[in-house]
ZAMARGU-4260 file (C-alpha; in steps of 0.2 Angstrom, whole numbers, plus 5000, padded with zeros to 4 digits):
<rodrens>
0) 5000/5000/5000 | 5007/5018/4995 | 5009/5027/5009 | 5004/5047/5011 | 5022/5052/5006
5) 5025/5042/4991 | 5012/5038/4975 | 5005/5020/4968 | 5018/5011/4960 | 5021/5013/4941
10) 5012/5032/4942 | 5024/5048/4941 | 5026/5057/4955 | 5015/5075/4955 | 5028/5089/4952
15) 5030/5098/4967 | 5037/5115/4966 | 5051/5117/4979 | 5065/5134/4982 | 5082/5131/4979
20) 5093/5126/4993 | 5110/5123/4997 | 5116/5107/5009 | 5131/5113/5020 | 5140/5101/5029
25) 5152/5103/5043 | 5163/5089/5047 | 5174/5086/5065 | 5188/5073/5063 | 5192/5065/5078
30) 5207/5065/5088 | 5216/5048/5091 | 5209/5047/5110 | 5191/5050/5103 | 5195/5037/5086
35) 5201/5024/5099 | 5185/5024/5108 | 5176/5023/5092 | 5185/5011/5082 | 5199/5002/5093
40) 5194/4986/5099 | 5197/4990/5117 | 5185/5006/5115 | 5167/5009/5110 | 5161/5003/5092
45) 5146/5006/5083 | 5135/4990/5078 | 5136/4982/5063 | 5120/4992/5057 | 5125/5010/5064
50) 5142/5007/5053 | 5133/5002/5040 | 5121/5015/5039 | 5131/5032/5044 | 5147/5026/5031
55) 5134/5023/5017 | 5125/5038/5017 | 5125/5046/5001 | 5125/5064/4992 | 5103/5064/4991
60) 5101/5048/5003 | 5108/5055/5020 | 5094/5072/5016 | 5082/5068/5033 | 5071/5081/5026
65) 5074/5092/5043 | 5090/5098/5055 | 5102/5084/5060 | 5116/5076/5066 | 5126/5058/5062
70) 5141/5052/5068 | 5151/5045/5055 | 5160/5027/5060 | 5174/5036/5062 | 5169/5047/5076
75) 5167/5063/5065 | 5152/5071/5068 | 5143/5078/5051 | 5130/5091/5054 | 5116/5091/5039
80) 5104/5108/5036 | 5092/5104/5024 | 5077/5116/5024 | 5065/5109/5013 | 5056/5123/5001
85) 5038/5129/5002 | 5030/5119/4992 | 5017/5107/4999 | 5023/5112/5016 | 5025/5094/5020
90) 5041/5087/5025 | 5046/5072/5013 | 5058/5058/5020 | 5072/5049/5013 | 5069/5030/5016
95) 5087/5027/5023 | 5083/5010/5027 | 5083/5004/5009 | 5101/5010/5008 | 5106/5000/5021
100) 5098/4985/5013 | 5106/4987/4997 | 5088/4992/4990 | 5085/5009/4983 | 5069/5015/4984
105) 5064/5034/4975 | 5066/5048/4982 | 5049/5058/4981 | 5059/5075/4987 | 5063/5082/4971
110) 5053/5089/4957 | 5048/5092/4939 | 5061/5091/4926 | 5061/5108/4923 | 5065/5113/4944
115) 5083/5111/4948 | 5091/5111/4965 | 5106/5119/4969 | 5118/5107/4981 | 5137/5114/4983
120) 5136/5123/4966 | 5129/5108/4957 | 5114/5106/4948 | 5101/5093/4951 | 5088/5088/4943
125) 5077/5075/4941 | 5087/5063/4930 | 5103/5065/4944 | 5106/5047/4952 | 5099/5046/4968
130) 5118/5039/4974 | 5134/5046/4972 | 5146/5037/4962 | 5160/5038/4974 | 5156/5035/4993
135) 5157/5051/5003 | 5174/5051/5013 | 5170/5050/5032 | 5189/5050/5035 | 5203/5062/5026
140) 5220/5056/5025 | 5230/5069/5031 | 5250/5064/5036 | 5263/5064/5024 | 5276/5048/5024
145) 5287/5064/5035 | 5275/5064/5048 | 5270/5043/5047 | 5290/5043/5049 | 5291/5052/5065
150) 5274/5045/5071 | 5280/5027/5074 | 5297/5032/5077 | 5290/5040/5092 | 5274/5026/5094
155) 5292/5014/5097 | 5302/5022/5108 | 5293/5020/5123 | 5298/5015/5142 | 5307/4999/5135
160) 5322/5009/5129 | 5327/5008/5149 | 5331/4991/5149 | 5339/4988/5133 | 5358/4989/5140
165) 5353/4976/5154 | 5344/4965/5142 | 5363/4965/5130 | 5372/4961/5148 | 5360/4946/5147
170) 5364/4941/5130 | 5382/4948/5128 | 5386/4955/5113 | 5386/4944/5098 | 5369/4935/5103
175) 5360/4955/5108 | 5367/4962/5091 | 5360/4947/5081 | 5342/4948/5091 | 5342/4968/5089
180) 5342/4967/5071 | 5331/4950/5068 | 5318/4958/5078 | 5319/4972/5067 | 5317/4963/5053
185) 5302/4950/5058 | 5291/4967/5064 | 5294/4979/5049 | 5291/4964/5040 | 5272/4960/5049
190) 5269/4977/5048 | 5269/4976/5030 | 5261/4961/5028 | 5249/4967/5042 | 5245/4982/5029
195) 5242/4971/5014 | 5229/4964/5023 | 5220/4980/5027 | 5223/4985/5008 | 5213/4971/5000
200) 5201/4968/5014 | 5183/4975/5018 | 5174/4973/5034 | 5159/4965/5034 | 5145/4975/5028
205) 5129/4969/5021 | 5133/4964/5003 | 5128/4976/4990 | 5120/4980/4974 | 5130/4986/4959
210) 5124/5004/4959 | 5131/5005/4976 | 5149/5012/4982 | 5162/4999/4984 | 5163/4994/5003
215) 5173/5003/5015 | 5192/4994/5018 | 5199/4988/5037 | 5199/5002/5047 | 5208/4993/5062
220) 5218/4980/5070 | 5204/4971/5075 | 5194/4973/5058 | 5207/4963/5049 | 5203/4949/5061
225) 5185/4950/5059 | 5187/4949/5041 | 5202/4933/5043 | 5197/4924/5058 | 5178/4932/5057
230) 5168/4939/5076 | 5179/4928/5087 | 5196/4934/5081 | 5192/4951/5085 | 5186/4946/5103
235) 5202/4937/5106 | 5213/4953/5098 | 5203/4964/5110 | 5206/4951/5126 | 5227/4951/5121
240) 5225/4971/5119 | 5217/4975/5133 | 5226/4964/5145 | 5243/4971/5137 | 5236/4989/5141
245) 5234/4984/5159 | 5251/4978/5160 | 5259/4991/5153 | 5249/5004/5163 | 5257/4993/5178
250) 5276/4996/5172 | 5271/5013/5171 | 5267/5015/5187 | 5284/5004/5193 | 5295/5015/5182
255) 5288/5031/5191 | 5291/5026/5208 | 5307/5018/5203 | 5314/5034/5198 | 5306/5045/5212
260) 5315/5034/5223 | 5331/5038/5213 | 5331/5054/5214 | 5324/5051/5234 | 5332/5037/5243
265) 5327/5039/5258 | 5307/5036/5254 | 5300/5019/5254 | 5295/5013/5238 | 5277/5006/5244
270) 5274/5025/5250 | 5283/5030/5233 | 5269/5020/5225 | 5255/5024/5237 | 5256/5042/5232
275) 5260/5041/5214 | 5243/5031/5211 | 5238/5044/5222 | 5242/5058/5208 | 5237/5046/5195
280) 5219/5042/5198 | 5210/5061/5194 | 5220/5057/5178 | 5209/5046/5173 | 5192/5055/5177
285) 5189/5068/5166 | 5180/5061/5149 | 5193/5068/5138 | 5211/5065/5140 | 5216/5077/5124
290) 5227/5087/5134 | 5238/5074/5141 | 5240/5066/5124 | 5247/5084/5119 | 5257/5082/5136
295) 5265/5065/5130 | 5278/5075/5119 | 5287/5073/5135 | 5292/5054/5132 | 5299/5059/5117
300) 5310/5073/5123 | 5314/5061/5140 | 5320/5047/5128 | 5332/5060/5116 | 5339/5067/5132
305) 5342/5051/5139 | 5355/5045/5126 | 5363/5062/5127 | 5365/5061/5145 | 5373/5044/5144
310) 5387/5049/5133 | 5390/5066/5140 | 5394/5056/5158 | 5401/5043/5149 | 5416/5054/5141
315) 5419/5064/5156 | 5422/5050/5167 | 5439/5043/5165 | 5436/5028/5175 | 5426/5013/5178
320) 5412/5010/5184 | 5401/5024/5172 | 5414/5025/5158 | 5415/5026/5142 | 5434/5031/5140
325) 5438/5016/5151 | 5426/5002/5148 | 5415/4988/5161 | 5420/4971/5159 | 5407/4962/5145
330) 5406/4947/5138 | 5403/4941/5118 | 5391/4926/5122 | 5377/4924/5137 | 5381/4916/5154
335) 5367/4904/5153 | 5351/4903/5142 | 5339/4907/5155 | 5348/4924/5155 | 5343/4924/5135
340) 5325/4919/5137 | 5324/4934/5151 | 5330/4946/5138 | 5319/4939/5122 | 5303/4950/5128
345) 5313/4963/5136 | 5319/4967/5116 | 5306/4964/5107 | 5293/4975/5117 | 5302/4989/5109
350) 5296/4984/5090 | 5277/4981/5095 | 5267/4994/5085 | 5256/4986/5076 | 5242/4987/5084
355) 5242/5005/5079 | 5249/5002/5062 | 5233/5001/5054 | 5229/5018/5061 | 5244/5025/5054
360) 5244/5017/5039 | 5221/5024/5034 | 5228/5043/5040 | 5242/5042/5025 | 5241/5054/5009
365) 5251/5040/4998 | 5248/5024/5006 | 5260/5016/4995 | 5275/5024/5002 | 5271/5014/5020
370) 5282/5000/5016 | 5298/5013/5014 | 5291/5022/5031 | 5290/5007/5041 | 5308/5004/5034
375) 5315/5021/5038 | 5307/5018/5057 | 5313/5002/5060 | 5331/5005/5054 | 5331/5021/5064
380) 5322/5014/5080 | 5335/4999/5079 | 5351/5010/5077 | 5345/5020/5093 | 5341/5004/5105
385) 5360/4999/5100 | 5368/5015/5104 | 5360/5015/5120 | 5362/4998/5126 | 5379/4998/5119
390) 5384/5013/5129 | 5376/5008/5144 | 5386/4990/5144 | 5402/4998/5140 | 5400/5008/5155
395) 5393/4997/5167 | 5397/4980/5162 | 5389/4965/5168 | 5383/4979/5183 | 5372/4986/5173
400) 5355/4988/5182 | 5337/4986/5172 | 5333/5002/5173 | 5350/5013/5166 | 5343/5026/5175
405) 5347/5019/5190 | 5365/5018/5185 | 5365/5034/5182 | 5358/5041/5199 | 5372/5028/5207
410) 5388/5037/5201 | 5390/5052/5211 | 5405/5060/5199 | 5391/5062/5187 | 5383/5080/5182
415) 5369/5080/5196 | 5359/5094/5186 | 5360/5084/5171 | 5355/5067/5180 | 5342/5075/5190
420) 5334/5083/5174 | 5334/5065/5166 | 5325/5054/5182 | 5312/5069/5184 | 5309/5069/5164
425) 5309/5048/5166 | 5295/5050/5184 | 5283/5061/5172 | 5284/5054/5156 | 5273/5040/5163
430) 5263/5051/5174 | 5257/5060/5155 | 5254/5043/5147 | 5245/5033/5162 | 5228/5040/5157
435) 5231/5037/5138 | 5236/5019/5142 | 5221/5015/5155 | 5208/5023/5146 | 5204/5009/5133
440) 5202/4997/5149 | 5190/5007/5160 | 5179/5010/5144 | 5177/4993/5141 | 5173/4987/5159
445) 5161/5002/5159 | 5153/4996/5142 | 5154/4979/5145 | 5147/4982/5164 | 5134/4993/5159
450) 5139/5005/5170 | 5131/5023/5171 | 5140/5038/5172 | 5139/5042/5192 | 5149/5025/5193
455) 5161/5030/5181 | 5173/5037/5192 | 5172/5023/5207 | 5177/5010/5191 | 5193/5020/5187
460) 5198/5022/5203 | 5195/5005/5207 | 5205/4999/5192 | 5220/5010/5196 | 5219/5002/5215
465) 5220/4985/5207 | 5236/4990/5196 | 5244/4998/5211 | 5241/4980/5220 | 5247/4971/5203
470) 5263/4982/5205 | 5266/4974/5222 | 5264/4958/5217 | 5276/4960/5204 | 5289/4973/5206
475) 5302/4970/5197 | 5302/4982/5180 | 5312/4970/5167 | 5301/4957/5172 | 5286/4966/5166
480) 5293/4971/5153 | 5298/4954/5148 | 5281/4947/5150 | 5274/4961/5138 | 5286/4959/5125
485) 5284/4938/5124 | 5266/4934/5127 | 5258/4952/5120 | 5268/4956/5110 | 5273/4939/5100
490) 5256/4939/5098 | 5250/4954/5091 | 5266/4958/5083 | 5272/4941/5075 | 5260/4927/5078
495) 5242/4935/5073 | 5246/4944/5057 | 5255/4930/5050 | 5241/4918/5052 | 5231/4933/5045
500) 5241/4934/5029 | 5240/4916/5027 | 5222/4916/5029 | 5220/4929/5017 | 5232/4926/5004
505) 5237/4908/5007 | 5227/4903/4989 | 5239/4913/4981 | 5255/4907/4988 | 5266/4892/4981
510) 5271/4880/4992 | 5288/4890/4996 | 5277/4904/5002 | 5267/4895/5014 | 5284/4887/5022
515) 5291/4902/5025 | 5275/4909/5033 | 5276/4892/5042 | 5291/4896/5049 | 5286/4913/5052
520) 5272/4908/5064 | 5284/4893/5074 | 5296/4909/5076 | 5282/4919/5084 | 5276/4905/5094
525) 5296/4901/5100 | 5298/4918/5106 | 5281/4918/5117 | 5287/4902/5125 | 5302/4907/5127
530) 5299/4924/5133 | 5286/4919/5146 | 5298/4905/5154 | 5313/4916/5153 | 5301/4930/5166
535) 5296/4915/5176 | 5312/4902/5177 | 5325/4917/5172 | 5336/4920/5189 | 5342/4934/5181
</rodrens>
């Protein structure tokens, strides 16, 4: 039956006369805290249908025939002012629903042949397709392969830097020097292969007719699962994401107290941690946290400073310990195996970005230059961790401690402006990126919970009391950091876009392919077991 908005079927519409009107559109690209929420798999996602909808709206589709607003699926916010003319003085309705079902239904909104409407300087008529012929972009690429450079190089570089000249005094020298690099070269490697996949592979939206735009590409980590492994993949990446959050928000919080009670010796490090969570809970209570993520420019400047302060002190002390003129005593091959399995996640946690990758890799201009970024920063982010962890061992030696700042703070001879600069920079630099690392977390216990707003704040706090009391349990730093780099990080790194290639593009392959993807996937399952039992059996 015809409704009142739309005639009999097989009739012509009755001309309606309608004034000229022009669609302005105002579009808010999110900023990476507010994409997170929106389309990482430890934050808030739209449904299927809501991601189907708000993508696929087209040029006359998305017109609601009054004021409105959609969120787009990728947290942009597109506001839509449609006035519709004088006419009949009724308000005509775009059926959006048939869009989502691949159906198109006509649009009874527009008029005669001879009355044309005026959208963004264009004119419309009546023979004007209903649907674009292109999709309307929800998401502008915007970084240049400059600024994708500098973003992972700085994505990499993060607390695990600290512990890269104790993990080579684990290792000596010709086993750390052979891991550095092979480590470099399996993650630059996934993260390629881990961008193929996005580049070939749609989410799953509802299938479409042929008039329709093509289907909107992986936007996320956890989309190339879904479209791989299908609902259950993604699940499991969100578990293994979230749980590495957790920890990592745990090291943070040893780091900090570690380094206050550097530059404070006298102060116990349970009231050291006590008061630090302290400071870090109100952190994590205001909705937005887009001013610390502006704040976290301070890890990048602490990390800079800290290889220039280990050389300075290092040439202007003539002798050992601290040295570099006058060099520890070190050894060319490991002490024991256990010491190597200790030192396996220690390293590698320093090449896990790929759970950001995908990011990254939608907010680039010419995606076909990521393969020469992800180069650039791997070669650059490797020469860095083996200046540092080759200057630290020199001048320390088998004394080396896991954090190198501790060294530092333990040779009195040293600058003390200088040393007290770098253990203050070292206690904030965590304090700015707590928030940031425990906010995916709290918002899915609160979405998973169900939990309404006035209970908000007693979850975070809760949540932060619990990593205080994980941080007790397990206080030493390299151990942490261990774990993280060989459960989490084999994982997301090695292990799951590997078996996502293979998935994907395993029909293609020969047989040599698939071996060495084979062995690709036994090397990422070698360096979890043999991480995790290096942090649990590892004396070290």
């Amino acid at each position: 039956m015809a409704t009142s908005g739309q005639p009999p079927p097989g009739s012509r519409p009755r001309p309606t006369s309608i004034s000229p009107r022009r669609r302005t559109t105002h579009v808010f690209v999110s900023t990476p805290e507010e994409y997170d929420d929106t389309h990482s798999f430890g934050g808030r996602g739209e449904s299927h249908s809501q991601r189907s909808r708000l993508s696929w709206l087209g040029s006359w589709s998305s017109v609601l025939g009054k004021q409105g607003s959609h969120q787009t699926a990728l947290g942009e916010e597109v506001f839509v002012d449609e006035p519709i003319g004088e006419g009949s003085g009724e308000e005509h309705e775009e059926p959006i629903g048939s869009v989502i079902s691949g159906r198109s239904t006509p649009s009874y909104v527009g008029g005669s042949d001879h009355v044309a409407v005026e959208e963004d300087g264009e004119q419309v008529n009546e023979q004007t397709p209903l649907l674009p012929k292109s999709p309307v972009p929800y998401h502008i690429p915007s970084s240049t392969s400059v600024q994708t450079t500098l973003n992972s190089i700085n994505l990499l570089m993060g607390m695990g830097i600290l512990s890269f000249p104790f993990a080579l005094s684990l290792t000596g020298w010709v086993v750390g020097i052979t891991l550095v690099f092979l480590f470099a070269l399996i993650a630059s490697t996934t993260a390629k292969l881990l961008a193929k996949c996005m580049d070939v592979t749609p989410i799953d939206l509802p299938t479409t007719t042929s008039n329709l735009p093509p289907r909107p590409k992986s936007m996320s980590y956890g989309d190339v699962g879904q479209a791989a492994f299908g609902r259950r993949a993604k699940n499991f990446i969100a578990i293994v994401y979230l749980a590495e959050l957790y920890a990592a928000s745990t090291a943070l919080l040893i780091l900090t107290a570690d380094s206050v009670q550097a530059l404070f010796p006298q102060w116990k490090l349970l009231h050291i941690k006590l008061g630090v969570v302290a400071l870090l809970i109100p952190t994590t209570w205001p909705r937005s946290v887009r001013g610390l993520s502006y704040a976290s420019l301070v890890g990048v400047v602490a990390m800079l400073n800290l290889l220039t302060i280990v050389v300075v002190d290092g040439v202007t002390k003539a002798d050992t310990p601290g040295s570099l003129l006058q060099p520890a005593e070190t050894r060319l091959w490991p002490k024991s195996f256990d010491r190597v399995a200790l030192a396996v996640g220690i390293m590698f946690v320093g090449y896990d970005g790929h759970a950001v990758f995908p990011n990254i890799y939608r907010d680039m201009k010419s995606p076909v230059r990521f393969a020469r970024c992800i180069n650039v920063t791997y070669l650059v982010v490797s020469a860095f961790y083996m200046a540092i962890a080759a200057c630290g061992y020199l001048m320390f030696g088998n004394g080396v401690l896991p954090e190198i700042t501790l060294n530092l703070a333990s040779i009195p001879s040293y600058n003390p402006v200088l040393n007290k600069l770098t253990l203050w920079l070292i206690a904030i630099n965590p304090v700015t990126k707590y928030a940031l690392a425990v906010r995916p977390v709290h918002l899915a216990i609160e979405n998973t919970l169900r939990l309404s707003p006035p209970f908000h704040l007693l979850a975070r706090t809760v949540l932060s009391i619990l990593i205080l009391l994980t941080s007790l349990l397990f206080p030493q730093f390299h151990r942490l950091m261990g774990l993280l780099g060989s459960a989490f990080s084999g994982t997301v790194a090695i292990v799951f876009p590997l078996l996502c290639y293979w998935k994907l593009f395993g029909g293609s392959l020969g047989i040599v392919g698939r071996a060495v993807l084979g062995m690709g996937v036994g090397v990422g399952v070698l360096v979890i077991v043999v991480g995790v039992w290096g942090v649990v059996g590892a004396r070290a």
